[in-house]
N, C-alpha and C positions, 0 to 999 in steps of 0.2 A: 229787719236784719240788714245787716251789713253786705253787698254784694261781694266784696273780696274775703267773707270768712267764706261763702258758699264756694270758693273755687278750692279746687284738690292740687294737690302736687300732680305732674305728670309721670305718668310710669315708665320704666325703664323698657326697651322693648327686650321681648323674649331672646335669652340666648340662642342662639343659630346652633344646630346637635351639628357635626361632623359625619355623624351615621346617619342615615343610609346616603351613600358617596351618589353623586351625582353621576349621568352616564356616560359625562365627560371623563369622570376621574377613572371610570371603569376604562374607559378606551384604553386609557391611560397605561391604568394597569395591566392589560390584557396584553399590550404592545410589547411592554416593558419585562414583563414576566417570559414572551413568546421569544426576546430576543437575549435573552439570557442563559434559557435551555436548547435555544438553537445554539451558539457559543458554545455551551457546555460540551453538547451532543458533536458539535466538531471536534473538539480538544481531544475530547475521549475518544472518539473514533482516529485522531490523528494517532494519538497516542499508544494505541491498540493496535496500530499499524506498524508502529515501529516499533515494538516490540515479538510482531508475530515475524516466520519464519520468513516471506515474503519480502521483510526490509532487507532479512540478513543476506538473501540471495542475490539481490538487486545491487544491495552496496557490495558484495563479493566482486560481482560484476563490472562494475564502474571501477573498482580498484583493479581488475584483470586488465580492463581495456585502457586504464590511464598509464601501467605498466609495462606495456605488451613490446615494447622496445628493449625494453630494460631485462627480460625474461627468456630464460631456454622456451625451446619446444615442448621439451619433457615435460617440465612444471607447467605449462599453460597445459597440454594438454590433458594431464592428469586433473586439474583445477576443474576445467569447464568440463570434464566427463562425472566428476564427482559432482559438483552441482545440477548437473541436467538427470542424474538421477537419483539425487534429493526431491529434484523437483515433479519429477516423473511416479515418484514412491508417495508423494504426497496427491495426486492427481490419479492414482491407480495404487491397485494393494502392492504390499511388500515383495508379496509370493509371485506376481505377476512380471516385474521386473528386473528384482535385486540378482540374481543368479546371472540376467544374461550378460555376453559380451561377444565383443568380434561384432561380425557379418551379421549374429542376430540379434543384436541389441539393438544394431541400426536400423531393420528392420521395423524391430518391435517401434523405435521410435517415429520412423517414418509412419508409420499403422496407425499410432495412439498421437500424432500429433495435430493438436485442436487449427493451426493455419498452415498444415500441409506443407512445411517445410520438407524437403527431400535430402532425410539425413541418410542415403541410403550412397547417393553419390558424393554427396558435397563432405560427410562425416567419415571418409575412409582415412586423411590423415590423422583424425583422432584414435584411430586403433593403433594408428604406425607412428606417430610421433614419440608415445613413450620409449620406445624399443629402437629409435633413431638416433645416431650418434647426436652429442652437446653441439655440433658447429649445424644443423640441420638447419637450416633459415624459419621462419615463421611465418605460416599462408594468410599474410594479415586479412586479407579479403574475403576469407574462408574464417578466419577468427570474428572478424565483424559479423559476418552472418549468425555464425553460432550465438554469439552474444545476442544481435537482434533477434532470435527464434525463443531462445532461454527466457529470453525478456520479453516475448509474445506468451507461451508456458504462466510463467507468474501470473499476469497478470489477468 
């Protein structure tokens, strides 16, 4: 016989499956996946942020102390006593707080405040400011405080 009938065709080699992925494609994936839900899990959580009550207080805030110039006494001081006990209603019951005013609201906030702010002395013009004539000047320095306590509160 013939030496070149005895020879074959060469075969093709086996296709390569894609499954089961290699442990590099795993890293891969594991990475990719891991920094995707981290992403996620921030956006949501940012986003849930600004929406809870928390932003609304804060940005009330920053808009008080960017105008504080521009503002009576009266309205500032109505403003930051209406949010410190927002914020205080959200940090303790309804019942606990909502009723008081005066000498013992100040009090009570002094008592229930989480870094010991002394709204007992430093919070007496916010009882007197409302019921202060419109030309009353503004205790900016005592304003700055209140805002930095408010915004200790939140956070």
């Amino acid at each position: 016989m013939d030496s070149l009938a005895q020879l074959h065709d060469i075969e093709g080699l086996d296709v390569i499956s894609w499954w089961p992925l290699a442990p590099g494609w795993w890293a891969v994936l594991i990475v990719s996946i891991s920094i995707l839900l981290a992403v996620f899990i921030f956006y949501y959580r940012k986003r849930a942020f600004k929406q809870s009550w928390q932003h609304d207080v804060l940005s009330q805030l920053s808009v008080i102390e960017n105008t504080l110039l521009k503002t009576n006494a009266q309205g500032t001081a109505i403003e930051l006593s209406e949010l410190i006990r927002r914020v205080a209603m959200h940090h303790s019951s309804r019942i606990d707080c909502a009723g008081l005013e005066g000498k013992t609201w100040l009090v009570w906030l002094t008592q229930h405040d989480p870094h010991q702010f002394d709204w007992e002395t430093k919070g007496q013009w916010l009882i007197e400011a409302p019921y202060a004539p419109f030309t009353t000047p503004l205790p900016l320095e005592s304003i700055h405080d209140f805002i930095k306590a408010i915004r200790g509160w939140v956070k």
